[in-house]
N, C-alpha and C positions, 0 to 999 in steps of 0.2 A: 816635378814631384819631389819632395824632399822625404829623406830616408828619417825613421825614427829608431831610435834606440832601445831597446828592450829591455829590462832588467828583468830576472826571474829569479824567483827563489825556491829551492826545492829543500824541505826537509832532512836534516839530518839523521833522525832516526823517525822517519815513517812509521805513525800507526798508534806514537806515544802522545799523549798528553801531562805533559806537568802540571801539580798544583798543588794546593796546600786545603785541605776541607777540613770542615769537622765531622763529627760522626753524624750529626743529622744531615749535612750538607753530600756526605758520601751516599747513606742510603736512599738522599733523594735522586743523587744520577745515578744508582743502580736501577730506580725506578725508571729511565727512561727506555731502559733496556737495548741502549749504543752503547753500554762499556763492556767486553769482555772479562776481562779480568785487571785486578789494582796489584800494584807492587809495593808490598810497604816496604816501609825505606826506613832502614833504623839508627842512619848515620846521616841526617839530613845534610849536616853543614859541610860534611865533605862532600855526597851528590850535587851540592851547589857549585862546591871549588870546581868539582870536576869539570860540569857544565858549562861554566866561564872560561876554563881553559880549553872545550870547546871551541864557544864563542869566538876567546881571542884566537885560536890557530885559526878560524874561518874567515876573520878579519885579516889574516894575516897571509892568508891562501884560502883563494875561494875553491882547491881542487881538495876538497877534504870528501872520500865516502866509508860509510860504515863498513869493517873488514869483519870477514866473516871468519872465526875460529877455529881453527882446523888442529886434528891431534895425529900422532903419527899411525897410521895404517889404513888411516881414511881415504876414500876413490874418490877424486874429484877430477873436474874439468876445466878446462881453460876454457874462459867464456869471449875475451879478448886481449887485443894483443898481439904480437907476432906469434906467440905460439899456439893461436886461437885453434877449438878444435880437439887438443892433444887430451886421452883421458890419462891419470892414472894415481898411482898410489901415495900418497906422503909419506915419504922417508923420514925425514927431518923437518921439523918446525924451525926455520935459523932465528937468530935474534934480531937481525935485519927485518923489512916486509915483504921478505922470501921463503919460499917452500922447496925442497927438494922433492922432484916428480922421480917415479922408476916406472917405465912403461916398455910394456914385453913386443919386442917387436921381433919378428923370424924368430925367437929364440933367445935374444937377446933380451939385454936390457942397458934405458940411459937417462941419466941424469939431467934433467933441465930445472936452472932457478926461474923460478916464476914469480910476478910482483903478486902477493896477497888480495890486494883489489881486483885481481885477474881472475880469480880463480872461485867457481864455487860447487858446491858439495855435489856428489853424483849417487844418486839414488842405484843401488844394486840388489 
């Protein structure tokens, strides 16, 4: 039995569609009543740069996922990871793709950096 190889591809931002319509071609997929809502884009040629640099970083590391934005005072949780589990508050946003947690423990409190991709928002 010989093994096969798989290749998969999973979307970088789920849920989006890119494109370029006009106004009649818009109101005709509002018509189909699958589009939620449109983002208009009022800087096309840079959303394009963006998207290419995208692209090449995914060419370049297939280990790219969407980081979710966090500001300081926000409860989130460690979703995986070593510190998988752990809840707590954002201290610090660093400039790195870490976050500084404070979580109350007896009384205390202690700082863990956590990688961004780790971590998402906790509903209170």
């Amino acid at each position: 039995m010989q093994r096969r190889k798989v290749v998969r591809s999973l979307p970088v931002f789920p849920g989006y569609v890119f494109s370029r319509l006009s106004p009649e071609e818009r109101t005709q997929v509002f018509g189909t009543q699958n589009i939620v809502q449109t983002i208009p884009v009022t800087q096309p040629r840079q959303m394009i740069h963006q998207l290419r640099q995208v692209e090449h970083a995914l060419r370049l590391s297939g280990d790219l996922r969407v980081a979710e934005h966090f500001t300081e005072g926000e409860y989130v949780k460690v979703e995986s990871g070593p510190l998988r589990g752990l809840e707590g508050r954002v201290l610090q946003v660093g400039h790195s793709a870490s976050i500084v947690l404070s979580v109350d423990i007896l009384g205390q409190a202690i700082k863990a950096t956590v990688d961004l991709r780790d971590v998402k928002h906790l509903e209170r």
